[in-house]
N, C-alpha and C positions, 0 to 999 in steps of 0.2 A: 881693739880688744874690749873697751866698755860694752862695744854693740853684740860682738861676742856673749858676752857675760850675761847681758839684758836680755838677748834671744833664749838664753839658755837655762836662766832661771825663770820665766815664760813657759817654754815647754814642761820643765817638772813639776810646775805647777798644774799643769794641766793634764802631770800620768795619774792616772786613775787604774784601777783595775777590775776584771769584767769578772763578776760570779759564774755564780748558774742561770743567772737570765738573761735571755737575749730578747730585749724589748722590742716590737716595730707599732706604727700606728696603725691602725683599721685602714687607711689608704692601700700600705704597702704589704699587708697578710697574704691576699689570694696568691700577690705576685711569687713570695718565698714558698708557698702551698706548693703553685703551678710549677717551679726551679727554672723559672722565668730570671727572678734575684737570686744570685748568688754570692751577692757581697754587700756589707753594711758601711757607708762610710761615717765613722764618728770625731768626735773634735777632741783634740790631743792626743798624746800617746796613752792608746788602752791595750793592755795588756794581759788576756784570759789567763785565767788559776787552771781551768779544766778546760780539755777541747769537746767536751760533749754537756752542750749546753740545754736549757728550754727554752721553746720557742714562744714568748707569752704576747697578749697583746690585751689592754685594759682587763688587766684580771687574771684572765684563763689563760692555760696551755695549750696550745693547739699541735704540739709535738716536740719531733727533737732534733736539734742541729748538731752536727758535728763539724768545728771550727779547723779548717786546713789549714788555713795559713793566717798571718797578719801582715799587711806594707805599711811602713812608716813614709807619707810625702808630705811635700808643704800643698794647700789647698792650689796655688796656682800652677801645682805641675800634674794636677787632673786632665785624664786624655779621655775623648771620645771613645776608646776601649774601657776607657771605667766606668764609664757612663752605662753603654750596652751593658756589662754584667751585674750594675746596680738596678736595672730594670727598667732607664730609662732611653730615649729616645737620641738624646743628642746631650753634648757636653752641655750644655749651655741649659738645659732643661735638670739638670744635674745640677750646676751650681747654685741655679735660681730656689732648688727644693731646698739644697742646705741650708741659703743666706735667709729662707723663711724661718728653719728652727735656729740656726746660730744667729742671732741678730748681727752683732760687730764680727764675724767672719772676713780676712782678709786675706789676703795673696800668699801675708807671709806668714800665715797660721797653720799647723801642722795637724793634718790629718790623720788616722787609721781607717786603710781597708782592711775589713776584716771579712776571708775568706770562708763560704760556707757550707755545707751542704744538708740539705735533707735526707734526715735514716729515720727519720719514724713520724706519719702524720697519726694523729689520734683522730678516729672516728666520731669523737664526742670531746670537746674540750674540757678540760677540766680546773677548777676555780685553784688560781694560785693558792688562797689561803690554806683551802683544804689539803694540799701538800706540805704544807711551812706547820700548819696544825692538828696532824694527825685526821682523825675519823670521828667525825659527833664528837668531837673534844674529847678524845681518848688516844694520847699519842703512841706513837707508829711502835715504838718497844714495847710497852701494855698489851698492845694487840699479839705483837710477834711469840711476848714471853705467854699469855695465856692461851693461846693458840698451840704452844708446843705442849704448856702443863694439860692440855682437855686434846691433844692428839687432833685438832682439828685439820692437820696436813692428808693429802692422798697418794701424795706420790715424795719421792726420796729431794725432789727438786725444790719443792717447797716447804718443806723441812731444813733444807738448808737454806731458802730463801729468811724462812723465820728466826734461825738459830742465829743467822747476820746479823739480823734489824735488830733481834733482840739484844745484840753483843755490843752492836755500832751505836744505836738508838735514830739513824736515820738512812734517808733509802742513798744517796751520795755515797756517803761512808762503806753503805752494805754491797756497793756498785764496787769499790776498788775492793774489799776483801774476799769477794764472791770470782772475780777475777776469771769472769764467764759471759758469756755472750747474750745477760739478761738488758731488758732495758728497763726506763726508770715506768713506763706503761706497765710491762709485764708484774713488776714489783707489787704495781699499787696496785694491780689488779688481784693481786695474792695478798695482798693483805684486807682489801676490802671483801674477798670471796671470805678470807678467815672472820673479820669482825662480825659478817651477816650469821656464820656459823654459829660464833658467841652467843649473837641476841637468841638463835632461835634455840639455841641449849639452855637460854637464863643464867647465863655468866654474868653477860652485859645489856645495860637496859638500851633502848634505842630511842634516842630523845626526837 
């Protein structure tokens, strides 16, 4: 029963919960790019808020995942089918990748696979920060709300793209009220079409 209790307060120690980023390292990018990888394995129980994540890697976004599923196992009930869909070659080439980033990783340590897929690569990756801090330091509501006051929309779609961000103050929030088949690319791409609008009207100065 103590051992019980010890494994158990172990694990909750180790749930965590997964944002909107889905980190990987420059090693493992092309592979998620190519849908070579389709699944990430991480140390303890994680658990996504959203199943439509970013795909970032030192920095930038390079698109966007959408999280299927998640398996809770302990590291030593890893099979050469987890292996294949983590991108690698054989179990054994699997475990050796983790035990480099988890240093004390052991048999009886629990894992999450976390299931993935790719729905949107970005042709040009774009800087974390510049999402988390709006446009030339003017955030994403500013942009949205003077965009609707100077009419800088073309069509009915982004008018309503702006009327969100203006309402929510960010593109996440503007994603579940808009409750439409935009993505977080489309967004920021409407909203940077709108800020370029600002500068060249002299609303907004462009630093």
């Amino acid at each position: 029963m103590i051992k019980f209790y010890s494994s158990l307060i172990k694990v909750v120690r180790k749930r965590r919960e997964l944002r909107k980023y889905l980190s990987f390292k420059r090693d493992y990018l092309n592979s998620v790019l190519s849908g070579r990888k389709r699944t990430t394995i991480r140390l303890g129980i994680v658990t996504p808020r959203t199943p439509r994540v970013y795909l970032e890697c030192n920095g930038k976004i390079y698109g966007e995942l959408y999280i299927e599923s998640t398996e809770y196992v302990k590291f030593s009930e890893l099979t050469e089918k987890d292996a294949v869909r983590d991108g690698f070659n054989s179990l054994e080439e699997l475990k050796d990748a983790l035990k480099n980033i988890y240093t004390n990783l052991s048999g009886g340590d629990w894992v999450t696979i976390i299931h993935f897929r790719l729905i949107e690569k970005y042709i040009e990756p774009i800087a974390k920060k510049e999402l988390e801090k709006g446009i030339n330091g003017v955030s994403f509501a500013e942009v949205a709300r003077l965009g609707l006051a100077y009419s800088t929309y073309s069509s009915s779609k982004e008018r309503r793209v702006l009327a969100a961000i203006a309402y929510t103050g960010d593109i996440d929030s503007a994603l579940e009220k808009l409750c439409e088949d935009f993505s977080h690319r489309q967004i920021f791409g409407i909203l940077k079409k709108t800020f370029r609008k600002l500068v060249k009207m002299g609303v907004i100065k462009s630093s």
